[in-house]
N, CA, C and O of each residue as an XYZ file, in Angstrom:
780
protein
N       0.810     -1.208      0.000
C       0.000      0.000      0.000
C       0.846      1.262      0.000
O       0.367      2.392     -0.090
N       2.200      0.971      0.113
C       3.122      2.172      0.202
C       2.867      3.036     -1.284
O       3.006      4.255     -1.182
N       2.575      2.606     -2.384
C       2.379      3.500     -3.592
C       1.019      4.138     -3.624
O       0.745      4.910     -4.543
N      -0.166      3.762     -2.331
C      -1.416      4.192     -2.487
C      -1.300      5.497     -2.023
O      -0.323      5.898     -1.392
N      -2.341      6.223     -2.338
C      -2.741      7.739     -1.482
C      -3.101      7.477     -0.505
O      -3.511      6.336     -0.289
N      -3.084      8.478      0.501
C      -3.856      8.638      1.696
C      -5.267      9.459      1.534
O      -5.205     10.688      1.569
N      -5.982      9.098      1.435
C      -7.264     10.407      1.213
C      -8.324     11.035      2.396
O      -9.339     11.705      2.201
N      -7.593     10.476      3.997
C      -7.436     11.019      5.269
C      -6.870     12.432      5.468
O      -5.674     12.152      5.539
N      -6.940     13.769      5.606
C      -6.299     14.617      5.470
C      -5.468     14.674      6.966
O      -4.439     15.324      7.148
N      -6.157     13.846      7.982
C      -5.165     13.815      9.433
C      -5.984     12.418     10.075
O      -7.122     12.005      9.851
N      -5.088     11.982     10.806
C      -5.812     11.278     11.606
C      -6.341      9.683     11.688
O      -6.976      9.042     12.525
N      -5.823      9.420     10.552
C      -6.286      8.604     10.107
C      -5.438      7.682      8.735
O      -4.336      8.092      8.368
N      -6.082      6.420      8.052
C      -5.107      6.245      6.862
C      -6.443      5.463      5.978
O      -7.119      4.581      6.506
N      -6.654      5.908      4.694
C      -7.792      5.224      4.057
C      -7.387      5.216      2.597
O      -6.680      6.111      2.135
N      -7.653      4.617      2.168
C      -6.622      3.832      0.431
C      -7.769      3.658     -0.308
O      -8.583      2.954      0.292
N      -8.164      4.068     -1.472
C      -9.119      3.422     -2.336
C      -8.196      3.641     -3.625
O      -7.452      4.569     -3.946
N      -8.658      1.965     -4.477
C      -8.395      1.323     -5.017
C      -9.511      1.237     -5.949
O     -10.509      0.632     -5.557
N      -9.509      1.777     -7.203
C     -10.304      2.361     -7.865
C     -11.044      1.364     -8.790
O     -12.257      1.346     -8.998
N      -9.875      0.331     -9.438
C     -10.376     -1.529     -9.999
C      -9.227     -2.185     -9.421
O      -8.079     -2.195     -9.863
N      -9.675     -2.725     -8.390
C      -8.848     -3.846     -7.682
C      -9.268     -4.964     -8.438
O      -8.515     -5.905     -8.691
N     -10.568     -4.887     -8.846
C     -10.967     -6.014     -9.725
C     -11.497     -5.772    -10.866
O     -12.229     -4.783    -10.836
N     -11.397     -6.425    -12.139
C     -11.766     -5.858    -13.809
C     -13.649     -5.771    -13.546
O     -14.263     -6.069    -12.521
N     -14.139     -5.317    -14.718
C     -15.496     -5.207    -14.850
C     -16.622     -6.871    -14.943
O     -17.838     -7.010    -14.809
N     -15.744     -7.671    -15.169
C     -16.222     -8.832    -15.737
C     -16.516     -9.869    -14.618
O     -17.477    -10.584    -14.331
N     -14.824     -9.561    -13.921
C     -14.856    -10.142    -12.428
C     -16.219     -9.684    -11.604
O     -17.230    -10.313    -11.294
N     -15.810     -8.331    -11.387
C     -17.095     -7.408    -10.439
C     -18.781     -8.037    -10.388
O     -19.567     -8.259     -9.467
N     -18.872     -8.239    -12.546
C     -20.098     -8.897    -12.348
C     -20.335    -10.207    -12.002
O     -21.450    -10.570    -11.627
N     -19.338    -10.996    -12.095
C     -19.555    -12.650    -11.556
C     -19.791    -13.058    -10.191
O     -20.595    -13.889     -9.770
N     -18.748    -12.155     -9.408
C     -19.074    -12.450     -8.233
C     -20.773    -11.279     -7.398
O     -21.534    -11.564     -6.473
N     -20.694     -9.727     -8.532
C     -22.004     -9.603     -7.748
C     -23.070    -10.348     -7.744
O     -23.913    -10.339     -6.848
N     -23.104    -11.235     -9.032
C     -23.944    -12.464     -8.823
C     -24.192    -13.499     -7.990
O     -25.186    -13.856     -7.358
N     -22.660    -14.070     -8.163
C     -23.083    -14.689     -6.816
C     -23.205    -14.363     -5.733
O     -23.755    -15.159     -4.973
N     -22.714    -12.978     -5.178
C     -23.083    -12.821     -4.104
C     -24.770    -12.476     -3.666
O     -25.342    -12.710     -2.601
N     -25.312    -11.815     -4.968
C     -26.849    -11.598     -4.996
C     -27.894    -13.081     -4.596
O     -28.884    -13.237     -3.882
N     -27.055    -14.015     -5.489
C     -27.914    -15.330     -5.366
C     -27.400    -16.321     -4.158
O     -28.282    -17.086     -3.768
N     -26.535    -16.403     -3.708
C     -25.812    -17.350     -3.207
C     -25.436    -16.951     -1.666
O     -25.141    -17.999     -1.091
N     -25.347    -15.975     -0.889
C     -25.224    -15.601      0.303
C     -26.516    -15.446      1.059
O     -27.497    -15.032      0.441
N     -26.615    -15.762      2.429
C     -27.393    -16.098      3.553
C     -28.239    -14.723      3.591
O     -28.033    -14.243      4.706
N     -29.076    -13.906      2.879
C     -29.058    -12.300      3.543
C     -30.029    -12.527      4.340
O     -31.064    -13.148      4.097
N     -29.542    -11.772      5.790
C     -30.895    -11.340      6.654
C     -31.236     -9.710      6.752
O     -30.471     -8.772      6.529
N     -32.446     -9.685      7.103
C     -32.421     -8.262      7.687
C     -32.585     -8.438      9.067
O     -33.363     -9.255      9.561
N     -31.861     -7.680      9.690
C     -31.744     -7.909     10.911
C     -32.739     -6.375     11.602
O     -33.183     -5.313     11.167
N     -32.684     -7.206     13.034
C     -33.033     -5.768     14.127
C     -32.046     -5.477     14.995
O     -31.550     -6.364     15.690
N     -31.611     -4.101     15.065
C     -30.885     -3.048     15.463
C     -31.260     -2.656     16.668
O     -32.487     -2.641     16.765
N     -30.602     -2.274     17.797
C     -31.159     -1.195     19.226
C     -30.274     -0.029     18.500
O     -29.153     -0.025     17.991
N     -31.291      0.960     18.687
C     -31.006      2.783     17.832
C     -31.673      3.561     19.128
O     -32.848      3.708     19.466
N     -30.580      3.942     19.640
C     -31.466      5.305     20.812
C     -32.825      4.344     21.853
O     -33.972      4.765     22.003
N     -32.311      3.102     22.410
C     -32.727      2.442     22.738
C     -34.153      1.801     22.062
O     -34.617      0.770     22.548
N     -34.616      2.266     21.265
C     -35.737      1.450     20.785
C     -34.975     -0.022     19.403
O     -33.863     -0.007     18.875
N     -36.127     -1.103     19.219
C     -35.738     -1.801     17.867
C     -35.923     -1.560     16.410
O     -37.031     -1.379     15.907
N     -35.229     -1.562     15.999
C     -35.814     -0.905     14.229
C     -34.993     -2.185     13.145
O     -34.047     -2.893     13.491
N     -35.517     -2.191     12.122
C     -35.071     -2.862     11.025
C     -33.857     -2.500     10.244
O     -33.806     -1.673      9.334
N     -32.972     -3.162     10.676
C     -31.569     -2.402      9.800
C     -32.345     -1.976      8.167
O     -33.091     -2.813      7.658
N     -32.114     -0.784      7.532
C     -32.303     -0.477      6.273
C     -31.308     -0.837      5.368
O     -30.638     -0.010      4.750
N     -31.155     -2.390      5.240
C     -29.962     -2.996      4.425
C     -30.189     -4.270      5.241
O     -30.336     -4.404      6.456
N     -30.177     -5.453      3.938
C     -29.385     -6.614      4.309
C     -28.061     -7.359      4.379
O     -27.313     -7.393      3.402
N     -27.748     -7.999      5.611
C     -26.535     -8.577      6.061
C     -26.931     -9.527      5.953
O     -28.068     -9.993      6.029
N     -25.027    -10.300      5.564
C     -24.551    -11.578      6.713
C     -23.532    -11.658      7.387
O     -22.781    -10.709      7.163
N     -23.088    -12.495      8.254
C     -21.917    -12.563      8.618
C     -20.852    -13.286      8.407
O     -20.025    -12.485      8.842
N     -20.163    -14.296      8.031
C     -19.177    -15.053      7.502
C     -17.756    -15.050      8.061
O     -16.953    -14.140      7.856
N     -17.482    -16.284      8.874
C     -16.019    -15.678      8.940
C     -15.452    -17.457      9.604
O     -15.989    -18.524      9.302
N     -14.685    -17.334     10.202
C     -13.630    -18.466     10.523
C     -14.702    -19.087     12.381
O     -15.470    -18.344     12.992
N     -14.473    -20.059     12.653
C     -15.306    -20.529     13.764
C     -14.749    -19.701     15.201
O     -13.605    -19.446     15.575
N     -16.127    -19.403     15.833
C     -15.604    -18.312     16.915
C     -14.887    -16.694     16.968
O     -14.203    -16.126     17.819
N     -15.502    -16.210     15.381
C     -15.733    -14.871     14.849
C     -17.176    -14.575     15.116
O     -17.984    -14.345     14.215
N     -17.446    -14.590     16.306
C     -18.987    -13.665     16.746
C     -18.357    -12.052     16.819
O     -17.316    -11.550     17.244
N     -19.565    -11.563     16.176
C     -19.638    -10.212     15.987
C     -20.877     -9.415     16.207
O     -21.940     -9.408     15.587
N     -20.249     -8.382     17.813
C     -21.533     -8.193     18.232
C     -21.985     -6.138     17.970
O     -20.987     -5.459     18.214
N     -22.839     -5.552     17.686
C     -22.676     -4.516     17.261
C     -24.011     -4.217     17.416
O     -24.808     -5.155     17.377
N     -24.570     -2.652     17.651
C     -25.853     -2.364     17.845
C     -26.827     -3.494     18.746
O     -27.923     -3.857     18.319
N     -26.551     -3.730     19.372
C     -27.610     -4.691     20.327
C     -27.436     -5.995     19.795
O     -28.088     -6.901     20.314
N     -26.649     -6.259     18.824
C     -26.668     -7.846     17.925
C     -25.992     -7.966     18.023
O     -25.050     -7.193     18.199
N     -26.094     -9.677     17.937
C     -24.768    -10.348     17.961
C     -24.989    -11.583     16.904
O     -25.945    -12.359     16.925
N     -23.690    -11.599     15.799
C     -23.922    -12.686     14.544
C     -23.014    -13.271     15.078
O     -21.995    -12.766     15.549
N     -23.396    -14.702     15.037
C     -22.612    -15.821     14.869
C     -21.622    -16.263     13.563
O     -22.595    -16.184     12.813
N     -20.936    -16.512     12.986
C     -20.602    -16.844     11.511
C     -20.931    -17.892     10.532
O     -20.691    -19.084     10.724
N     -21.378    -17.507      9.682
C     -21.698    -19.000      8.131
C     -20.213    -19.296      8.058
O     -19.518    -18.285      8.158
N     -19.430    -20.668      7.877
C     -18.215    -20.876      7.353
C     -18.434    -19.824      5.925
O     -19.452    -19.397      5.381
N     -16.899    -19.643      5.619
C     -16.364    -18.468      4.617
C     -16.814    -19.852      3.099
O     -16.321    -20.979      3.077
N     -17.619    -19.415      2.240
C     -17.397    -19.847      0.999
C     -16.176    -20.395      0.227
O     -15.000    -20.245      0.558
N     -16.568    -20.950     -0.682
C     -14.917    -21.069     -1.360
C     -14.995    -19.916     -1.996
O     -14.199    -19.111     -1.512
N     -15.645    -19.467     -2.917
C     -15.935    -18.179     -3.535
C     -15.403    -16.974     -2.479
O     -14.397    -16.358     -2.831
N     -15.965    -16.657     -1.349
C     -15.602    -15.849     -0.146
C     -14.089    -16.069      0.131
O     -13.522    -14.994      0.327
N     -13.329    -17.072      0.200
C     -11.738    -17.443      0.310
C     -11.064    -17.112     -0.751
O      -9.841    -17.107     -0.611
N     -11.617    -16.746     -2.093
C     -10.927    -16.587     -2.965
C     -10.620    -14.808     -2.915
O      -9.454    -14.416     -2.910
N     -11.637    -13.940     -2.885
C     -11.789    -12.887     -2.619
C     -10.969    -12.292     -1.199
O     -10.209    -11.345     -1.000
N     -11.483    -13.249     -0.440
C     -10.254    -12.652      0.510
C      -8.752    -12.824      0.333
O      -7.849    -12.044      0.638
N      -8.694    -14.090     -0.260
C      -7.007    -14.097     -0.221
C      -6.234    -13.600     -1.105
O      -5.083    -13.990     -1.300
N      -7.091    -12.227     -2.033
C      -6.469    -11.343     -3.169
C      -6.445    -10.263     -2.217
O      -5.311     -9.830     -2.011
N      -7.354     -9.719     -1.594
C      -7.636     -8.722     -0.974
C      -6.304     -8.294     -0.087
O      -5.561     -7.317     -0.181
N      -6.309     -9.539      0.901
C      -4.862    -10.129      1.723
C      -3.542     -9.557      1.000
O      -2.716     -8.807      1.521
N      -3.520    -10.020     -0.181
C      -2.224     -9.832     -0.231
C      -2.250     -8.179     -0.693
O      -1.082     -7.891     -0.952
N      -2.787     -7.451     -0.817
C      -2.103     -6.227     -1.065
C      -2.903     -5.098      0.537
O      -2.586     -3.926      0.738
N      -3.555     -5.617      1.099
C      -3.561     -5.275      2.635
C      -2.162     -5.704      3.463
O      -1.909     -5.217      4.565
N      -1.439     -6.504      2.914
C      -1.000     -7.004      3.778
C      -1.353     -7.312      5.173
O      -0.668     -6.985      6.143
N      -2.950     -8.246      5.235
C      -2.681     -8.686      6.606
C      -3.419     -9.736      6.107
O      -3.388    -10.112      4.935
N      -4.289    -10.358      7.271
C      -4.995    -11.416      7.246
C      -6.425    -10.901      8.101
O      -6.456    -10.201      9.113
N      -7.591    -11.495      7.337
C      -8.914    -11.614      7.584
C      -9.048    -12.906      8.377
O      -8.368    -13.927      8.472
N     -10.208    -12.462      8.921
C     -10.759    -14.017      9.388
C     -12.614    -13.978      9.817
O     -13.305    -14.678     10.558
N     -12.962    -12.589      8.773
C     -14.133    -12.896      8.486
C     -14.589    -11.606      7.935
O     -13.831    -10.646      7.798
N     -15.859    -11.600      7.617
C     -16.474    -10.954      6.175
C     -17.606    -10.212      7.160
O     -17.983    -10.966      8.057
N     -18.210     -8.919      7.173
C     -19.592     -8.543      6.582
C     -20.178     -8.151      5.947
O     -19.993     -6.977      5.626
N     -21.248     -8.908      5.380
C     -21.761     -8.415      3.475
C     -22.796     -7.611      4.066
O     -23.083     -7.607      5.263
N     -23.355     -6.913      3.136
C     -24.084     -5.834      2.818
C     -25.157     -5.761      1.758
O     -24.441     -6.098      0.816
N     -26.345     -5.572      1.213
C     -26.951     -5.942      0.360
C     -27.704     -4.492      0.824
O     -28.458     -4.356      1.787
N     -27.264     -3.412     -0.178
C     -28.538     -2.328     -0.226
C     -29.220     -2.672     -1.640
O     -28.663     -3.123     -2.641
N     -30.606     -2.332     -1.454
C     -31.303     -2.758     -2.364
C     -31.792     -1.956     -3.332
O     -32.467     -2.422     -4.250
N     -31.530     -0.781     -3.240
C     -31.927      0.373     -3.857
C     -31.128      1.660     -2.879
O     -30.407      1.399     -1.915
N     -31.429      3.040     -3.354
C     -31.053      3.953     -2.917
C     -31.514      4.416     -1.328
O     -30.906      5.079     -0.487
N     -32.851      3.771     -1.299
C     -33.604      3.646     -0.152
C     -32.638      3.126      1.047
O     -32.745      3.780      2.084
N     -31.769      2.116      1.063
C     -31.105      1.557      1.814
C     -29.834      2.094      1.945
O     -29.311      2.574      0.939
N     -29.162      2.100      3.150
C     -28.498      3.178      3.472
C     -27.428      2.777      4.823
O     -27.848      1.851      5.517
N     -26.510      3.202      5.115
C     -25.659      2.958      6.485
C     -25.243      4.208      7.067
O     -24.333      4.872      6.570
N     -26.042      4.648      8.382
C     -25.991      5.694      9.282
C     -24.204      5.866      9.584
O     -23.248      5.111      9.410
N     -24.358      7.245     10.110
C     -22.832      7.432     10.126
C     -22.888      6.860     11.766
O     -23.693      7.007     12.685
N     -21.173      5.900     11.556
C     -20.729      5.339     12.711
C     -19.382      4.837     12.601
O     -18.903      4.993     11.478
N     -18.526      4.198     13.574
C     -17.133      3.639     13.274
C     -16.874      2.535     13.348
O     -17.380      2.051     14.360
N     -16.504      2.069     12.966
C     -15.868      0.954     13.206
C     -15.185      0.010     14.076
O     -14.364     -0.842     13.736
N     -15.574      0.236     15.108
C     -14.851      0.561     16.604
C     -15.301     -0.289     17.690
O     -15.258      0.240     18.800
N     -15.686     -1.384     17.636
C     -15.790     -2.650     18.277
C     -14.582     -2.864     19.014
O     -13.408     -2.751     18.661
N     -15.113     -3.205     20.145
C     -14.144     -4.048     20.993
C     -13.641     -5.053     20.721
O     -12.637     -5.205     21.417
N     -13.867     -6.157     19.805
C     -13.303     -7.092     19.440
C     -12.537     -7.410     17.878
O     -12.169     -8.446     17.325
N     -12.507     -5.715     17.437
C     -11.996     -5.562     16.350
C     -10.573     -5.207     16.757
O      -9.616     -5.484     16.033
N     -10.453     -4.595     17.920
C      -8.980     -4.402     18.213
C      -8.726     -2.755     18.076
O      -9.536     -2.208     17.328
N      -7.664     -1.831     18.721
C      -7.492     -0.505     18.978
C      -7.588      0.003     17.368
O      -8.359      0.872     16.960
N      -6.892     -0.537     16.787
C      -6.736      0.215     15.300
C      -6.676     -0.854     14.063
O      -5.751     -1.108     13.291
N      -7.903     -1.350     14.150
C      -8.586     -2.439     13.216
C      -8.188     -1.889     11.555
O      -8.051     -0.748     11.114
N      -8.093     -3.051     10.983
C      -7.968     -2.499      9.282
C      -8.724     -3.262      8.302
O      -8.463     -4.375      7.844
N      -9.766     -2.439      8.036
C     -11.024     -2.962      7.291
C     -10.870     -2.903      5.967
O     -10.492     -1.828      5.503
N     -11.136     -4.082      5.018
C     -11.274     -3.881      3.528
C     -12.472     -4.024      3.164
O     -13.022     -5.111      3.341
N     -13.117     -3.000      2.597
C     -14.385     -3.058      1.875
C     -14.533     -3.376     -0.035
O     -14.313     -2.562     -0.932
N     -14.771     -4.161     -0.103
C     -14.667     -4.474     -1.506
C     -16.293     -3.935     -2.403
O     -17.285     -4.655     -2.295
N     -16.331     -2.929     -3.044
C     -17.739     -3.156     -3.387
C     -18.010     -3.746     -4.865
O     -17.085     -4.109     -5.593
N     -19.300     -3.802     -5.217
C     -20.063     -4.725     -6.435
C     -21.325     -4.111     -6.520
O     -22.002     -3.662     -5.595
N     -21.679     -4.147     -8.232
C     -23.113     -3.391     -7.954
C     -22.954     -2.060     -8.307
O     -21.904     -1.538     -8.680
N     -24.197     -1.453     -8.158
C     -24.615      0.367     -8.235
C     -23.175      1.063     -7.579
O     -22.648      0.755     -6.510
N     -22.787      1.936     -8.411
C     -21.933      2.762     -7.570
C     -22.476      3.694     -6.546
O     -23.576      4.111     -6.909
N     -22.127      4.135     -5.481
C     -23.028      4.705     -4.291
C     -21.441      5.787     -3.895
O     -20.225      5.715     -4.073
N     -22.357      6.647     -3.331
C     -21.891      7.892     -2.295
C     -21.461      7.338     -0.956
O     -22.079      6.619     -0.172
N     -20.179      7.881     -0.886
C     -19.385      7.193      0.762
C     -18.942      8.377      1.109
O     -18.513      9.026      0.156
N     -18.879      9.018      2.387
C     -18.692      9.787      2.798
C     -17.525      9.359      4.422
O     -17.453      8.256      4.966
N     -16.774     10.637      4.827
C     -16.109     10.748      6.030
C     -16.480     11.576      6.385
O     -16.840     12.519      5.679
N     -16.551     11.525      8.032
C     -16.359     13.151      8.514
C     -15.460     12.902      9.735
O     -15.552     11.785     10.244
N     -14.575     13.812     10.297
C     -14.117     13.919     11.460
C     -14.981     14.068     12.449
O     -16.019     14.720     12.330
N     -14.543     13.347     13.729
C     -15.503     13.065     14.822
C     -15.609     14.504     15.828
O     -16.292     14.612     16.846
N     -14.530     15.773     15.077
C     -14.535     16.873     15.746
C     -15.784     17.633     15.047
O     -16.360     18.531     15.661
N     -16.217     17.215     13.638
C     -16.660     18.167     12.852
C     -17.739     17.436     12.153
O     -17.701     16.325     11.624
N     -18.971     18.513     12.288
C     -20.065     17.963     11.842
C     -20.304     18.006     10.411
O     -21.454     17.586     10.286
N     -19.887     18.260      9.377
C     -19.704     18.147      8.013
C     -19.261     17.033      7.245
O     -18.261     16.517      7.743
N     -19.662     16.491      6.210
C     -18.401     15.509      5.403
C     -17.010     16.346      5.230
O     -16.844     17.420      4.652
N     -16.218     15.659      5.798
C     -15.071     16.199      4.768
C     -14.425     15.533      3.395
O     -14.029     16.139      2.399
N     -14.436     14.277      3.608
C     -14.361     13.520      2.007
C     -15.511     12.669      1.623
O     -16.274     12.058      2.372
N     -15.506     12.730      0.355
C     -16.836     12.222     -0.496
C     -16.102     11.318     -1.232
O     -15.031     11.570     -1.784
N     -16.643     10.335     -1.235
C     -15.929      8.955     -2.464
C     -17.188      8.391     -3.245
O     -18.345      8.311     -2.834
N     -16.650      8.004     -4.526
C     -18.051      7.229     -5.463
C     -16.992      5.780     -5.069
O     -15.792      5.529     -4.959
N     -18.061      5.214     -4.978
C     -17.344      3.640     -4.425
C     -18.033      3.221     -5.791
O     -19.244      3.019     -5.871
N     -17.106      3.101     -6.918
C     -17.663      1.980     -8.415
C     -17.364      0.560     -7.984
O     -16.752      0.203     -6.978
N     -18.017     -0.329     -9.120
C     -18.225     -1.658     -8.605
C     -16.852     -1.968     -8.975
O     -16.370     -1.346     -9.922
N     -15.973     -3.062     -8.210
C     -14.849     -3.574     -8.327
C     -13.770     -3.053     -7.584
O     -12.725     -3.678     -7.400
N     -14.073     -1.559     -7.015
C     -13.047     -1.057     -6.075
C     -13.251     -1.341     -4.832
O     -14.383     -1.514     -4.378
N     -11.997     -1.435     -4.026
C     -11.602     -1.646     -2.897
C     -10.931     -0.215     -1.794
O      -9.888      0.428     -1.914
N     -11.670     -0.150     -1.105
C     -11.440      0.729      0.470
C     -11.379      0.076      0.881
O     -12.061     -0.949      0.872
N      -9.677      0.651      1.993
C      -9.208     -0.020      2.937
C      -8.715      1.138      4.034
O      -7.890      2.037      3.875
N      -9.277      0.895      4.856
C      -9.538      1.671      6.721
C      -8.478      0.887      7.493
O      -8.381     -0.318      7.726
N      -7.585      2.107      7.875
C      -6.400      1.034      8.730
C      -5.707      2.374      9.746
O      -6.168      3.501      9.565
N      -4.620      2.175     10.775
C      -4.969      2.957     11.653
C      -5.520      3.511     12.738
O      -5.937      2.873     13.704
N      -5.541      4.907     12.592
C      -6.530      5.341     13.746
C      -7.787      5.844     13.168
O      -8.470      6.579     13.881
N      -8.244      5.520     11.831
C      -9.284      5.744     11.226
C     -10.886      6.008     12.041
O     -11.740      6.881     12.190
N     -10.507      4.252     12.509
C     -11.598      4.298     13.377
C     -12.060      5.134     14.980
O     -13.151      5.419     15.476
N     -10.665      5.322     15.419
C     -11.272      6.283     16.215
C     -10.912      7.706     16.138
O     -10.882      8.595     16.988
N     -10.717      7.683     15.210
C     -11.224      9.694     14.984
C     -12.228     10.314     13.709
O     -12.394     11.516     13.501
N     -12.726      9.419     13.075
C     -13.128      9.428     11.869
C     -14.945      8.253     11.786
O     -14.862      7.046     12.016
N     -16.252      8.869     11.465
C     -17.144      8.494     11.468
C     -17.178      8.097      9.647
O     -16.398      8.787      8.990
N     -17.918      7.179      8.942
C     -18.390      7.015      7.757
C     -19.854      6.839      7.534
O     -20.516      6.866      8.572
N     -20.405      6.694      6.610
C     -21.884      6.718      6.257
C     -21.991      6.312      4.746
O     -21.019      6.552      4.029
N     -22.981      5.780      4.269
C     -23.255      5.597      2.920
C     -24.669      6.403      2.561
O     -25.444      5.505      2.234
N     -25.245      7.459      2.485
C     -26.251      8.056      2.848
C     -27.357      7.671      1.245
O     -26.967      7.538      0.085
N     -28.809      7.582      1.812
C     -29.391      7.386      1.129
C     -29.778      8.198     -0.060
O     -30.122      9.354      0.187
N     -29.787      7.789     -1.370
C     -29.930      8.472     -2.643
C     -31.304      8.194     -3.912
O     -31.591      7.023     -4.162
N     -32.029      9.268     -4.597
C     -32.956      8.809     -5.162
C     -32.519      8.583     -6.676
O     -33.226      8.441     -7.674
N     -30.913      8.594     -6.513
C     -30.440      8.297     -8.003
C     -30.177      6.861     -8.300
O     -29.980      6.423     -9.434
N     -30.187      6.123     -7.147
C     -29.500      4.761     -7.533
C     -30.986      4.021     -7.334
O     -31.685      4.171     -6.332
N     -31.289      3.290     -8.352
C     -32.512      2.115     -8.242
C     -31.643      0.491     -8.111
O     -32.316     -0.514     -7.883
N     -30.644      0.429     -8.223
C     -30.178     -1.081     -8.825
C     -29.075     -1.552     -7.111
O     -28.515     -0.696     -6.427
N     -29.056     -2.816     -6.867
C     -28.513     -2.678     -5.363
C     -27.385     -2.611     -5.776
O     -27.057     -2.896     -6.928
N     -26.667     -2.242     -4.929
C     -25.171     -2.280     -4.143
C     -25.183     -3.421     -3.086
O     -25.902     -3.555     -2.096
N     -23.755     -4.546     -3.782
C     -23.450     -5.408     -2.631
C     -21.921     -4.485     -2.081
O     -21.248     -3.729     -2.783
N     -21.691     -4.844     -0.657
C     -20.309     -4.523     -0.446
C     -19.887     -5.302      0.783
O     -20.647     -5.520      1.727
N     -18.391     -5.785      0.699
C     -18.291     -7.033      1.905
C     -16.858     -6.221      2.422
O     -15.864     -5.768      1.855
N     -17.382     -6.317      3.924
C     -16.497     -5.720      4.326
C     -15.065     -6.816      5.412
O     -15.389     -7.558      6.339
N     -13.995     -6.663      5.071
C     -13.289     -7.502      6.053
C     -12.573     -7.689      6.703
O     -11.400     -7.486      6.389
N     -12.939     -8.194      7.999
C     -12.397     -7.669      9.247
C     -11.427     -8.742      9.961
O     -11.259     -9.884      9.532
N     -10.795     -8.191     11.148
C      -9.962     -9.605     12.139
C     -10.788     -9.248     13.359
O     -10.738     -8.220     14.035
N     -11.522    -10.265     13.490
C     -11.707    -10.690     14.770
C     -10.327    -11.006     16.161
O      -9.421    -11.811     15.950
N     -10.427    -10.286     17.372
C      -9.537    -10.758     18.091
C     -10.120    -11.032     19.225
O      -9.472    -11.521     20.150
């Protein structure tokens, strides 16, 4: 990642990777990931009440990768072979190692991910997340946790890869905010180390 940009202006270290994967790839696997992965919609605790996450998940990862977040807690599907292949490209230019996945299935523009961090206790002080996306290109946003504004805006196209490493997560909030331009879903799998 030493030849990548930083597109963090402080605080942080975040890399996007514009075609980590060709156009052809992007569509094979958004397929299978459309047809072939577990999706739930889950329920969320938000400001103490329950609500319907606006997006479907799963979880996926190596045995005894529970991942607990907003009032939930996922257990893991063993990783696909398809899912092992994807990670162990991802791997090598992260230089680290995964040991589990969370997918994402927005279904339209309607569906959406509130701004929050990444910042689990069992992700570790300065976790390094690869998000691979597939699908509709969508609006990704940062903001500093001092400052109520976006400060960077990213089009996440299908086949690129963001990668969150650092102190990203704790000084820095993200969001995917909802849009009435995109009708077609966005998959995106994000991947993490459990510790």
């Amino acid at each position: 990642m030493n030849s990548l940009t930083n597109i963090l202006p402080q605080d942080g270290k975040a890399y996007l990777v514009n075609h980590f994967i060709d156009a052809k790839t992007a569509g094979k696997w958004y397929q299978y990931m459309l047809n072939q992965i577990a999706w739930q919609q889950y329920d969320i605790k938000l400001f103490g009440k329950s609500i319907q996450q606006p997006r479907l998940s799963a979880w996926y990862g190596e045995t005894g990768t529970r991942y607990t977040y907003s009032g939930l807690t996922l257990n893991p599907i063993p990783f696909t072979k398809e899912l092992l292949t994807i990670k162990n490209k991802i791997e090598q230019l992260a230089k680290t190692t995964f040991n589990s996945v969370l997918l994402n299935l927005y279904r339209d523009g309607n569906d959406s991910m509130g701004w929050h961090s990444d910042d689990e206790k069992e992700l570790g002080q300065n976790p390094i997340i690869a998000s691979l996306s597939l699908g509709s290109a969508r609006l990704f946003v940062f903001r500093h946790k001092h400052a109520k504004e976006p400060l960077v805006k990213l089009i996440l196209e299908p086949g690129s890869l963001l990668i969150m490493k650092g102190t990203t997560q704790r000084y820095w909030q993200h969001s995917l905010p909802k849009t009435k331009q995109v009708i077609e879903p966005r998959i995106n799998l994000t991947f993490r180390r459990i510790i």
